[in-house]
Structure formats: C-alpha cells, structure tokens
Rosetta silent file (secondary structure, phi, psi, omega in degrees, C-alpha in Angstrom):
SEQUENCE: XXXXXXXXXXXXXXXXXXXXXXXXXXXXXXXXXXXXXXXXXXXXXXXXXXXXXXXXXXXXXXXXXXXXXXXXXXXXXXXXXXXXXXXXXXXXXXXXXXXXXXXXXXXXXXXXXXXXXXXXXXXXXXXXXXXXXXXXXXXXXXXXXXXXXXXXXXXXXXXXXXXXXXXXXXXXXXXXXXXXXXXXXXXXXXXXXXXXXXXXXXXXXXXXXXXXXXXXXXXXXXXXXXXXXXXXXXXXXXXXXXXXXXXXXXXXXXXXXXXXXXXXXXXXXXXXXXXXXXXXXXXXXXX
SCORE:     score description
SCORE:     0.000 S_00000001
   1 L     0.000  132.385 -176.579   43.908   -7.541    7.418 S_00000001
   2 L   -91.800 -162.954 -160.613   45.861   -4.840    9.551 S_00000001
   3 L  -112.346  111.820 -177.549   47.286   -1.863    8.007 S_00000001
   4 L   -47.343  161.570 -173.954   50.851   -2.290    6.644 S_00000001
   5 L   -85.383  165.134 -163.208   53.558    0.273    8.021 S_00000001
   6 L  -135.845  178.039   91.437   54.153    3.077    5.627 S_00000001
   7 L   -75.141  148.833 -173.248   57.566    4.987    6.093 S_00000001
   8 L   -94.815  121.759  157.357   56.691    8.767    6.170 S_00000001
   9 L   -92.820  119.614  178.410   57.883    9.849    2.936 S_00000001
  10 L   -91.519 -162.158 -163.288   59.172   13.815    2.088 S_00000001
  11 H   -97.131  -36.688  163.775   60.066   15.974   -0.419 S_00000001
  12 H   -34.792  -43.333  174.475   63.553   14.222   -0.499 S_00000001
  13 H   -78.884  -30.827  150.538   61.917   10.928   -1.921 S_00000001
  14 H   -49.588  -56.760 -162.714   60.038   12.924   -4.579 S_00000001
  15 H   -75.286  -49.421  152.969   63.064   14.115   -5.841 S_00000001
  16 H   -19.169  -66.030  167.096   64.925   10.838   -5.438 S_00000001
  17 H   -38.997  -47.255 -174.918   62.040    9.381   -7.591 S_00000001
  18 H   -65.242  -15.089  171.004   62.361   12.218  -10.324 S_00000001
  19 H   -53.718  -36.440  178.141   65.855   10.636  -10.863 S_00000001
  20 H   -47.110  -52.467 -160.733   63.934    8.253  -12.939 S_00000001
  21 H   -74.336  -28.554  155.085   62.178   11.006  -15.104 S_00000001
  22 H   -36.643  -66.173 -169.366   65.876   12.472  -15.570 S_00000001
  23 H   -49.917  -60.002 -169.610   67.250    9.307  -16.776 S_00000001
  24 H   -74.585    0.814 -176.873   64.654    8.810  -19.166 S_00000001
  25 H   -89.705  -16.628  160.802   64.685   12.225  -20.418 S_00000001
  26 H   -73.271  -61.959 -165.127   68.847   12.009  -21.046 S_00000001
  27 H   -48.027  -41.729  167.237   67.874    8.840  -23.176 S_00000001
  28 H   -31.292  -72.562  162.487   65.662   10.593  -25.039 S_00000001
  29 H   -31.985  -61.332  166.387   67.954   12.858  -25.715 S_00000001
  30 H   -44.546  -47.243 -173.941   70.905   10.453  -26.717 S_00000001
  31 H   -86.168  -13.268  178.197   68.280    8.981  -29.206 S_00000001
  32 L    79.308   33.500  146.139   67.100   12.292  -31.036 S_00000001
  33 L   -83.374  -13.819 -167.125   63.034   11.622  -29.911 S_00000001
  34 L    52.096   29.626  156.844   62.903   15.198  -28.741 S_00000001
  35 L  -111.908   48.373  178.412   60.719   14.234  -25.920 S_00000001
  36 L  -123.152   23.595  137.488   62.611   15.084  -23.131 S_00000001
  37 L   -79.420  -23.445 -175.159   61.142   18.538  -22.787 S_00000001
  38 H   -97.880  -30.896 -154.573   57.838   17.144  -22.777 S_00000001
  39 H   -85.541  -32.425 -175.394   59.052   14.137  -20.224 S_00000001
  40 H   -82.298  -44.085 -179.486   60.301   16.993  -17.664 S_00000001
  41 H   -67.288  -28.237  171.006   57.633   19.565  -17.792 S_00000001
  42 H   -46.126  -48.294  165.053   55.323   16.712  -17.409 S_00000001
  43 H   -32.906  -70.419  177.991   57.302   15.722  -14.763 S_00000001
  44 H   -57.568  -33.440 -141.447   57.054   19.493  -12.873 S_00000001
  45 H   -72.825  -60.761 -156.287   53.598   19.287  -14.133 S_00000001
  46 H   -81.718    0.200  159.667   52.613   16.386  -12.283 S_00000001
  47 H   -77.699  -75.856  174.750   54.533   17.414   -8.954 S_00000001
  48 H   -23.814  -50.458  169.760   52.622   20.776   -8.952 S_00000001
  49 L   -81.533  -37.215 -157.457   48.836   19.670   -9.357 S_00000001
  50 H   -87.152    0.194  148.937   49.119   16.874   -7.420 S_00000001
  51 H  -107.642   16.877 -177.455   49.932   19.099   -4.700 S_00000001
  52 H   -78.224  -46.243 -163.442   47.624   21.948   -5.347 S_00000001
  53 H   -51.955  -36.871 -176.759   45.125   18.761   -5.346 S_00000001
  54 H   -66.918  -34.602 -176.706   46.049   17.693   -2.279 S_00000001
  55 H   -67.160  -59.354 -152.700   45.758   21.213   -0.202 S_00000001
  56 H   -46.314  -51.989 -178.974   42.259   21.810   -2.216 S_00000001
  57 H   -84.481   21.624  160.965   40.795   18.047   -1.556 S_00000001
  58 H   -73.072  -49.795 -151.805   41.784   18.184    2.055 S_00000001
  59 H   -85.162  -30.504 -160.343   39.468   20.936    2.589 S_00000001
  60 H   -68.723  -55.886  164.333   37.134   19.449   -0.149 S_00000001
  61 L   -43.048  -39.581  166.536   36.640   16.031    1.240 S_00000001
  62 L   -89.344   28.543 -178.380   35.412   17.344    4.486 S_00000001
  63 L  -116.717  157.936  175.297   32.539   19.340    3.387 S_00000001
  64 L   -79.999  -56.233 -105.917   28.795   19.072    3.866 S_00000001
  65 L  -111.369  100.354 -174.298   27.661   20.977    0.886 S_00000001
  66 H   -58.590  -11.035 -170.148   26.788   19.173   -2.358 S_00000001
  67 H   -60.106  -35.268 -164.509   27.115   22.687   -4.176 S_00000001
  68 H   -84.248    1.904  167.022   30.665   22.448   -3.271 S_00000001
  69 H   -61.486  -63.693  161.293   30.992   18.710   -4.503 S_00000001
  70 H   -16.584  -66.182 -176.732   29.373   20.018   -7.536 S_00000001
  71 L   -68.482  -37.218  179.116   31.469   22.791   -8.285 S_00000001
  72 H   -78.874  -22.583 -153.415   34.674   20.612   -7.916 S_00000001
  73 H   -91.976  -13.872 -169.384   33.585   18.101   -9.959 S_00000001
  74 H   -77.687  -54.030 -178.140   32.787   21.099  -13.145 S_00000001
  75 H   -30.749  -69.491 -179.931   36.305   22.144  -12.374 S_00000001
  76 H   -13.875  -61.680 -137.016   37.655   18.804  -12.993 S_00000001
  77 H   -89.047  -38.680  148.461   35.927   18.293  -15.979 S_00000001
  78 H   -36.660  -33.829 -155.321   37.161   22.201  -17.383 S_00000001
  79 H  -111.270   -8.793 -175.502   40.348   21.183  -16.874 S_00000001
  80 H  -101.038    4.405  172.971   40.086   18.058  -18.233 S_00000001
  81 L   -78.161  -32.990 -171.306   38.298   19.582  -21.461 S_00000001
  82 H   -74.861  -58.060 -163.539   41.499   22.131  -21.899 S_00000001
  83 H   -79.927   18.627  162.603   43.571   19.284  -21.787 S_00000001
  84 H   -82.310  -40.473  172.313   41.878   17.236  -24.359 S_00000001
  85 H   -50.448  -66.513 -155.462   41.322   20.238  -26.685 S_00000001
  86 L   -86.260  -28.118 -173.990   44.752   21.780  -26.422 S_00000001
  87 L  -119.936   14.796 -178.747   47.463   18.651  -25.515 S_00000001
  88 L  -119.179  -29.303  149.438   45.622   15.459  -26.784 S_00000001
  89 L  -131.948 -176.125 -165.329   45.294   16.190  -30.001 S_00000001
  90 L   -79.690  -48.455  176.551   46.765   16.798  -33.329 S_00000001
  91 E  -117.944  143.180  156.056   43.980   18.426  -35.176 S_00000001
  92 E   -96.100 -176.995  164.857   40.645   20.182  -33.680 S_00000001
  93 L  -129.567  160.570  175.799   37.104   21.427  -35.071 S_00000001
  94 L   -67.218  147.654  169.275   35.762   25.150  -34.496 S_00000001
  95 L    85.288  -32.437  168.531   34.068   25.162  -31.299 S_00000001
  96 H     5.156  -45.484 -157.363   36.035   22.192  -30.091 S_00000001
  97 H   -76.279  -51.046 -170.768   36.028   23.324  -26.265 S_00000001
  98 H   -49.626  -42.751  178.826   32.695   23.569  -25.794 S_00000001
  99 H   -57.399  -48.727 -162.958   31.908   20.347  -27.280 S_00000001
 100 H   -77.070  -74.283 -179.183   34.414   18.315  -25.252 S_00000001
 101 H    14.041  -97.560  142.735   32.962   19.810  -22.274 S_00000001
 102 H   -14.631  -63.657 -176.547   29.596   19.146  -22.653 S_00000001
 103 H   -60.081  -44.731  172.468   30.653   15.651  -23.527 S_00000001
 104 H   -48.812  -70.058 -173.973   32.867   15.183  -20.410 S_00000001
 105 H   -46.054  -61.111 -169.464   30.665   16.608  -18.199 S_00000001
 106 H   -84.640  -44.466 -168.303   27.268   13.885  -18.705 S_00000001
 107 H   -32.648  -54.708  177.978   29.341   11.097  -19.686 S_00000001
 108 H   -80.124  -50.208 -176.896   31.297   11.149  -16.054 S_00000001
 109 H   -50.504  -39.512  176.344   28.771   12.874  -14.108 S_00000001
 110 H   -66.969  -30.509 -170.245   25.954   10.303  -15.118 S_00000001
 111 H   -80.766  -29.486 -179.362   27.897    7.108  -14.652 S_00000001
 112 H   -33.431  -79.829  174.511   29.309    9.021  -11.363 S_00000001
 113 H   -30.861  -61.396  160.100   25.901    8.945  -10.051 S_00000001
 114 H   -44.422  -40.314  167.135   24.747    5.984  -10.970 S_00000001
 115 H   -80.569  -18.113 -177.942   27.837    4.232   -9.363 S_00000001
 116 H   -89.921  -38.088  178.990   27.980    6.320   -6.357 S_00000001
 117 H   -84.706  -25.294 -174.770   24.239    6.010   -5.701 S_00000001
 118 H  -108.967  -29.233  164.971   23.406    2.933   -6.939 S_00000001
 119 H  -110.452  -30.942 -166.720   26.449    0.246   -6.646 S_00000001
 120 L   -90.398   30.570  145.453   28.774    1.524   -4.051 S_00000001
 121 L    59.681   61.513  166.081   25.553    2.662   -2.237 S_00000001
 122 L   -51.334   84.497 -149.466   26.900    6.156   -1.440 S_00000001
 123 L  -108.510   92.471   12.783   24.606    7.871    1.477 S_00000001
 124 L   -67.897  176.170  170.516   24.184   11.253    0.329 S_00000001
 125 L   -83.490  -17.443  159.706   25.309   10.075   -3.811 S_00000001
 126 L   -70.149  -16.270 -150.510   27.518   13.096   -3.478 S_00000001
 127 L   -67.333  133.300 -167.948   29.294   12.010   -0.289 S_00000001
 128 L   -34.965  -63.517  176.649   32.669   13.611   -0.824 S_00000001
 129 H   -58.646  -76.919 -162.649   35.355   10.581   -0.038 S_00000001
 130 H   -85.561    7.105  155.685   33.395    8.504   -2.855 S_00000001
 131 H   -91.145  -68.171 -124.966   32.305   10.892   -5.323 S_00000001
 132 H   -94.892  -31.812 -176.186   34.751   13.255   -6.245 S_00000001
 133 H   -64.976  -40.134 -175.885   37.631   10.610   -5.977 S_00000001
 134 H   -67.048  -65.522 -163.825   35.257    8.488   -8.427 S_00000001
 135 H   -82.433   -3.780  161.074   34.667   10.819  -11.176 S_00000001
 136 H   -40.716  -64.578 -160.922   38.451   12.039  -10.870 S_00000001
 137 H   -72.738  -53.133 -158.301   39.412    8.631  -11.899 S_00000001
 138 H   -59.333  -49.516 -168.053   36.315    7.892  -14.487 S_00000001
 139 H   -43.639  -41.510 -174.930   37.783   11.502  -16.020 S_00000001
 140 H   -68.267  -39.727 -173.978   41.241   10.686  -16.353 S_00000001
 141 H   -63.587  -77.752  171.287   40.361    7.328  -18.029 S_00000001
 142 H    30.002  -83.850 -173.960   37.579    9.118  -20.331 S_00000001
 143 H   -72.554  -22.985  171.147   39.162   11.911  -21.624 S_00000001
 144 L   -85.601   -7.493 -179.683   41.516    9.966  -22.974 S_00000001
 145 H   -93.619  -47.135  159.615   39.602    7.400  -24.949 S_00000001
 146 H   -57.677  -38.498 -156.194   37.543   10.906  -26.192 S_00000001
 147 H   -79.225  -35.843  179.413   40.597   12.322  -27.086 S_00000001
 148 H   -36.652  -62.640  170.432   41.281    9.217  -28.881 S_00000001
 149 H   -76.170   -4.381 -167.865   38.297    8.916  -30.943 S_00000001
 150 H  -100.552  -45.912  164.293   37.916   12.727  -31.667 S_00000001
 151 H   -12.968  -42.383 -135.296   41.925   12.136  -32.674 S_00000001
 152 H  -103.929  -58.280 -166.994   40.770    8.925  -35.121 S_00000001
 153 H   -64.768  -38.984  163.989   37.986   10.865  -36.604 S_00000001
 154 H   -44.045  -52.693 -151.136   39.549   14.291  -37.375 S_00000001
 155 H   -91.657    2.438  158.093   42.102   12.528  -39.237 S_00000001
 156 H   -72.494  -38.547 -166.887   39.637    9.756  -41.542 S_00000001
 157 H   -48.852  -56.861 -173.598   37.322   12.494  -41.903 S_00000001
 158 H   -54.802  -33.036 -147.806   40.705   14.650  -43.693 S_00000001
 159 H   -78.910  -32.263 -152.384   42.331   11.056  -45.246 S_00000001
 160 L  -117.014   71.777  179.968   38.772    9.746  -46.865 S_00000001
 161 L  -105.359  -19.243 -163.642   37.351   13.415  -47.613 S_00000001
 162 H  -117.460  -17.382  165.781   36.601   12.627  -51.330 S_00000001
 163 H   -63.644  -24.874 -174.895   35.350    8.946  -50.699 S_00000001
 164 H   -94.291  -29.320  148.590   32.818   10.616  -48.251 S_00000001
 165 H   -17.854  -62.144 -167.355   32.210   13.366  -50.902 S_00000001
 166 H   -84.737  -16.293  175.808   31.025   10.744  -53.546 S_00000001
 167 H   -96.548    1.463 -151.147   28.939    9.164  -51.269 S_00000001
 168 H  -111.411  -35.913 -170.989   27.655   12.409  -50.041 S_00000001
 169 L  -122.148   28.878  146.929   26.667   13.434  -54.131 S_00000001
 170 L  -121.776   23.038 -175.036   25.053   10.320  -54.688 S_00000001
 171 L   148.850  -96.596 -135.940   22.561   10.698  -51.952 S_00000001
 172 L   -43.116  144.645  170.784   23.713    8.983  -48.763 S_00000001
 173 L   -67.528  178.076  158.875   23.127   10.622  -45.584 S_00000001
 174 H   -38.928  -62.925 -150.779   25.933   12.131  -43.020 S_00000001
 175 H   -48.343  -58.427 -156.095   25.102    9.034  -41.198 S_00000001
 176 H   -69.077  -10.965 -131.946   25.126    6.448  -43.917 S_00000001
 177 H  -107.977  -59.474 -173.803   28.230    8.591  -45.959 S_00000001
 178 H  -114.199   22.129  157.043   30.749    8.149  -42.209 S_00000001
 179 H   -69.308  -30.776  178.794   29.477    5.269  -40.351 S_00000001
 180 H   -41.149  -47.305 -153.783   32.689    3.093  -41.531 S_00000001
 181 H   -89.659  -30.466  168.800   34.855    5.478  -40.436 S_00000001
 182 H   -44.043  -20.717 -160.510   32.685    6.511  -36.964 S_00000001
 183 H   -82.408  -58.583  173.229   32.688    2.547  -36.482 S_00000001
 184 H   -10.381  -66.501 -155.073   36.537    2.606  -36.683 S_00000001
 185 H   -66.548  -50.367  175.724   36.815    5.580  -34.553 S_00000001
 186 H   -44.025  -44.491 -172.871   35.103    3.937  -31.619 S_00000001
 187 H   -71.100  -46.505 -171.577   36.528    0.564  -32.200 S_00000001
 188 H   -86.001  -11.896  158.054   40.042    1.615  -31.838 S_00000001
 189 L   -72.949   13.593  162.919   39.215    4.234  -28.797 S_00000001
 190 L  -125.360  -15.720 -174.646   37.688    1.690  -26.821 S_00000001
 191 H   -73.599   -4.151  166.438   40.175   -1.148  -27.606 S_00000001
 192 H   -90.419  -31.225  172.224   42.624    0.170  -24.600 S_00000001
 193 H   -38.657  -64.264  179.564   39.762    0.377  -22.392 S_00000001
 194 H   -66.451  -20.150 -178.736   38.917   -3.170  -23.361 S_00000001
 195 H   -84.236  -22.912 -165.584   42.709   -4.257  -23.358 S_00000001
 196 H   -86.970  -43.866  162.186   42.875   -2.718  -20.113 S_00000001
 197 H   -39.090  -49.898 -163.003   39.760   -4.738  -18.446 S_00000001
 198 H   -68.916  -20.728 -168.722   40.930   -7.929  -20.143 S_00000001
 199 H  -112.428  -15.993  162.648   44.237   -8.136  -18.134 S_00000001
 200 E   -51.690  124.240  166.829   43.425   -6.303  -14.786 S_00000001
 201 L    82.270    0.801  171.689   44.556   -8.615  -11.633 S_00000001
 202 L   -81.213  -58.955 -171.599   46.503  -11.321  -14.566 S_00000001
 203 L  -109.058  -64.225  173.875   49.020   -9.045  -15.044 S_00000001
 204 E   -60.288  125.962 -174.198   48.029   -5.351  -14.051 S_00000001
 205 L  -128.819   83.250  178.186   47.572   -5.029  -10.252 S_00000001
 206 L   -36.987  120.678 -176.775   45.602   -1.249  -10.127 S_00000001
 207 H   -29.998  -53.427 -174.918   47.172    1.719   -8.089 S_00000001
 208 H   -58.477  -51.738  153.586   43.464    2.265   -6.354 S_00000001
 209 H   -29.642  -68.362  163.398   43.518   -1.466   -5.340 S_00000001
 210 H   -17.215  -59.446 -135.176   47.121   -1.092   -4.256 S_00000001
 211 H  -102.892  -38.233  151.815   46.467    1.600   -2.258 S_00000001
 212 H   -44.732  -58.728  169.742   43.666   -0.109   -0.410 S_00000001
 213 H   -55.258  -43.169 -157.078   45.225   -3.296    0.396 S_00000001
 214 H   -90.019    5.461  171.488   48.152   -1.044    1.791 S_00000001
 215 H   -73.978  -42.512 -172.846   45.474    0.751    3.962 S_00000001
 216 L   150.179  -31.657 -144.118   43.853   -2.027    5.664 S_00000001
 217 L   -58.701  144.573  158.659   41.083   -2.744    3.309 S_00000001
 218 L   -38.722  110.938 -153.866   40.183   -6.076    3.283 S_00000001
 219 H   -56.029  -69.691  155.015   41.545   -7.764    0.437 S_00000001
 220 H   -45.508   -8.170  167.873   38.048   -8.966   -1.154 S_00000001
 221 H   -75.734  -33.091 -165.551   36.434   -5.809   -0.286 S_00000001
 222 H   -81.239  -50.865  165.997   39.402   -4.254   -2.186 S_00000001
 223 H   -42.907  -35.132 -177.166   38.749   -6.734   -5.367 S_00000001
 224 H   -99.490   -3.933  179.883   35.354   -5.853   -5.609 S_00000001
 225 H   -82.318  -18.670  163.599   35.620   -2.244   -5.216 S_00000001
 226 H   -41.295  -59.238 -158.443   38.222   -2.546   -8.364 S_00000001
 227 H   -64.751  -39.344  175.294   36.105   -4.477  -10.049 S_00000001
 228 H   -60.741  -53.008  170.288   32.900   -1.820   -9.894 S_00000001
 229 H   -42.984  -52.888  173.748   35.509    0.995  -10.684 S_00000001
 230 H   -50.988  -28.666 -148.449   36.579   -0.987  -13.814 S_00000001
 231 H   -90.674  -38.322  178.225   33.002   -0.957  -15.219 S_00000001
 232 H   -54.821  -41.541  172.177   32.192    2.110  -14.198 S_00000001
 233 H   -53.308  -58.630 -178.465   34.939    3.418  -16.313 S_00000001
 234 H   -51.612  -33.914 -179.692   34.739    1.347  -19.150 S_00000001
 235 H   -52.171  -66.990 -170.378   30.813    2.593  -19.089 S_00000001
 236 H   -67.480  -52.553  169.398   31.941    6.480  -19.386 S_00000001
 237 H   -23.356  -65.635 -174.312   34.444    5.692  -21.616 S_00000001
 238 H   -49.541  -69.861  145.512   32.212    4.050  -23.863 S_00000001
 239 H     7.414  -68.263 -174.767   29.850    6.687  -23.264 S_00000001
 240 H   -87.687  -64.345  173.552   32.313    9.942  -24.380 S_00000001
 241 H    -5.384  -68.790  173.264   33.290    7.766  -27.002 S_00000001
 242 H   -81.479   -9.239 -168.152   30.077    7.621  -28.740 S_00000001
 243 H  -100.613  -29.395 -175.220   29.070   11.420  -28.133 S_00000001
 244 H   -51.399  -78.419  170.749   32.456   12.441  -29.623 S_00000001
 245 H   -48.612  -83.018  127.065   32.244   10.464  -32.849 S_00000001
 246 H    39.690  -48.802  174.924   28.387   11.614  -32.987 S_00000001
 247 H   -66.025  -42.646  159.247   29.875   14.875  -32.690 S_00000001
 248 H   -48.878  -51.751  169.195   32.345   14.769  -35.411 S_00000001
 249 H   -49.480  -64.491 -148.024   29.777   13.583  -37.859 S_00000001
 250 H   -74.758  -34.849  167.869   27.357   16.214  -37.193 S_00000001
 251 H   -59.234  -58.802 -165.448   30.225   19.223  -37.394 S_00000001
 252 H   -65.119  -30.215  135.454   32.184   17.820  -39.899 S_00000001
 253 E   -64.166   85.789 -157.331   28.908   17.165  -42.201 S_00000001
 254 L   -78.299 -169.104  176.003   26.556   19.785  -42.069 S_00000001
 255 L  -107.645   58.885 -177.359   23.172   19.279  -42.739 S_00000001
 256 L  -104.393   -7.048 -156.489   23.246   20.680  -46.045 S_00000001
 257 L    23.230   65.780  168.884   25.197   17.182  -46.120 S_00000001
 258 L  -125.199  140.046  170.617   28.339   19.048  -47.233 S_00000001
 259 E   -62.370  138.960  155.392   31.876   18.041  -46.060 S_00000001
 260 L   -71.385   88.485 -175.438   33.301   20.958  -43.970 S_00000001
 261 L   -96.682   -9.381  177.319   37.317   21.000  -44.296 S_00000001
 262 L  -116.310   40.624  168.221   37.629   24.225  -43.073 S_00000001
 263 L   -91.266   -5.721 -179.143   36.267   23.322  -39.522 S_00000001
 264 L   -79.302  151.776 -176.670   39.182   21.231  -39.163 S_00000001
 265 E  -153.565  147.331  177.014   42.197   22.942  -37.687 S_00000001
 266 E   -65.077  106.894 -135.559   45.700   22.292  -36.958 S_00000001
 267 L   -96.981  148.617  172.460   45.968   21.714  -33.150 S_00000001
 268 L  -135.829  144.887  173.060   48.061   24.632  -30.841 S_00000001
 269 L   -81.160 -165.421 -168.086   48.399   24.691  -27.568 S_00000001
 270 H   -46.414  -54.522  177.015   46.689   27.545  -25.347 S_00000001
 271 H   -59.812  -11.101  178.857   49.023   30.534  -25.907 S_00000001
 272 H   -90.772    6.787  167.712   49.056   29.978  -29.544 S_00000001
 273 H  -121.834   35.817  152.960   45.522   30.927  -29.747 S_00000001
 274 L   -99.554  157.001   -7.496   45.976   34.331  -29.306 S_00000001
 275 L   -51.378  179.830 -161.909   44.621   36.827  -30.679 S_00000001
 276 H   -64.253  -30.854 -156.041   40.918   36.777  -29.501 S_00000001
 277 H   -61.355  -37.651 -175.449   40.289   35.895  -33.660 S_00000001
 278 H   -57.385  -54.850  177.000   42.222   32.555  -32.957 S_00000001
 279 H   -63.682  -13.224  165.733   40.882   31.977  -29.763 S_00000001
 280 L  -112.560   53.319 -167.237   37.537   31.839  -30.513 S_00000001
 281 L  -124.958  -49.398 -163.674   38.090   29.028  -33.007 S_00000001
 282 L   -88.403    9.456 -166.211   38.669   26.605  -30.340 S_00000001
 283 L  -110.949  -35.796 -170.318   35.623   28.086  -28.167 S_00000001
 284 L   -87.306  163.729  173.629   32.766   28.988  -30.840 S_00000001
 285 L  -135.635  137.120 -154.358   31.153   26.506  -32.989 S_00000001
 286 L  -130.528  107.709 -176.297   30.240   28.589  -36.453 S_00000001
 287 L   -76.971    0.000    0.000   27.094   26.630  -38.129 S_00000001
C-alpha cells in the first residue's frame, strides 16, 4: 500500500476546526448545561499540550538514552495522576495523589514492557518510537477507567456507609464488609473498556489505525498492531482498576475495621487547595 497524499495543514485549519468546539459551546449555552466554559478551555487546553508535546517528543523520540525514556514516561504518568486526582473526580481520599500515582505508574509501565518487549518485539524494550507512544495511549485509556472506579467507590462507600457499618459490628472483615460494592466498582469501570473492544473495526475504526493506514502501513500489519494495542490496554485498565478499588477498601476501612468518613473529601481543583493545610490532604495519606 503506498502512502496517501496528505495536504500540509496550518494553524488556519486548527482554527477552522475549533469552529466546531464554538458551535457546540453556543449550544450549550442556549440549553443552560453550563458546559461551555469547560468545552472551550478544554478546547485551548488541548491545542496547547498537544503542541508542547510535539516540540518535547521530537527531541524525545530521537534519543539513545533509556534514562530519558524513563523520565518521560514518570512525567506522563504525574500528569496524568493530577488529572485524575483534581478533574476526574467528584470526591477524593487524604493522600489521594500519591496513591493514583503509584497505581498509574506499575499498571502502565508493566503492561508497557511486557508489550513493547514481548509482543511488538521492541529491540531495546524502551526503543523510543514504540514505547513512549505506547504507554501515552495505555495512560490516557487507564486513567480514566481508575478515575472511574475510584469515582464508583468514593461514592458507595458514602451511599452504603451504615450497611457496611453493620456488617463491620457483626464481625465481617474490610474485605468481606465491601466486596459487593468493590465488585460493582470494577464491573462498571471496566464495562467501557469492554464496550469499547466489543465494537472496534464493526463500528469504531481507531485514530492509531487510521493514522497508519494513512501512512503507508500495510493494512494487515495495521489490524494487528490495533489489535495488540487493544489488549494491551484493556490489560492496564483492568490492572489500575483493581489496585484502585483495593485501595479504597484499605483507606476507607482501616484496620481497626472502622469506616473512615472523614478521609473522604469533596473534590477541588488545584488552586483550591491552597493553603499548604489543604494541600496536603490531597498529597499525605494520614493512617
């Protein structure tokens, strides 16, 4: 397959495009959702990194050095920790940041590895073009499936707090006292994952695919590199999922196996957690 013609695309056809994010951001407006502050800065948001990303992974993508593979990939995973903490959900737990981190960090980095060294048979497992591109994408999927389930959990844990009480003063462990609702949280944080597998190439025709096929790639080369990508995701997903919920139990119960309600917190975004006393709510974890 040769490589379809492109037109060289500017900064005129960005903005041309952004007519879109306009439109839907008057309708908002006309209907009284109040998202069409959130639909624009998103907008600016998503002009802005994705060209910081571009100068940074020009330089990034051409390096020898696994430190600096490394190093990009922590970034990533920082920034994709802030935004789980601070703009994905509604309520947190103390210590929150730290947690999500942690969680981010082996979930993507381990399946990274394993897919860059072991199925697309990456030579170094760091090499630059396939790793860092890989765990971009497992992270974006991820975090959101994490945010999902920490999202799910936060708010049974508040809804059922005196059913988990009574099962809590008749014995029952953390474990046995919140597996329903841990079972939940997982089932519905993995069902877009799974909705999203079941319908890829019926309906859904994926951006990375896309962007292959318009490259040159061989069309069955391009299908199977999808298809490894899918799994890999669904894997970290899955992954982050379970360390989340896992997580939730073990804060939100201590093991005195008393409910905590006042690790739960009302979510703000970054600037609202000044002072430092605030600010170390979403950073510290207070046993």
């Amino acid at each position: 397959m040769g490589k379809i013609e492109q037109p060289d695309l500017t900064w005129w056809n960005v903005g041309e495009a952004s007519t879109a994010v306009l439109i839907a951001a008057i309708v908002s407006l006309c209907l009284g959702t109040k998202l069409e502050l959130s639909l624009i800065i998103s907008g600016m948001r998503c002009v802005v990194q994705l060209s910081l990303m571009g100068f940074i992974l020009d330089d990034v993508l051409k390096t020898q050095h696994m430190s600096v593979v490394m190093a990009m990939s922590v970034v990533f995973v920082l920034l994709g920790s802030y935004e789980t903490v601070f703009n994905r959900t509604k309520k947190t737990f103390k210590g929150m940041f730290p947690v999500m981190f942690i969680i981010l960090l082996i979930s993507n980095l381990f399946i990274t590895y394993i897919g860059t060294a072991f199925v697309l048979k990456a030579d170094p497992f760091w090499d630059p073009p396939t790793f860092v591109p890989v765990i971009g994408m497992l992270l974006g999927n991820s975090m959101s499936s994490v945010a999902m389930a920490t999202e799910r959990c936060l708010d049974q844990f508040s809804t059922h707090a005196p059913m988990l009480e009574t099962r809590l003063s008749f014995g029952a462990s953390r474990y046995e006292a919140s597996l329903p609702l841990a079972v939940e949280a997982i089932r519905i944080a993995l069902l877009p994952v799974i909705t999203q597998l079941s319908v890829m190439g019926m309906i859904n025709i994926p951006g990375m695919m896309t962007g292959q096929i318009m490259a040159g790639t061989p069309m069955m080369e391009a299908v199977i590199y999808q298809q490894c990508i899918m799994f890999m995701i669904a894997a970290s997903s899955a992954f982050g999922v379970v360390m989340s919920v896992a997580a939730c139990m073990s804060i939100l119960i201590d093991k005195d196996q008393n409910m905590r309600h006042d690790r739960i917190l009302s979510n703000k975004s970054f600037h609202q957690y000044f002072p430092v006393k605030r600010l170390r709510h979403a950073f510290l974890y207070e046993a």
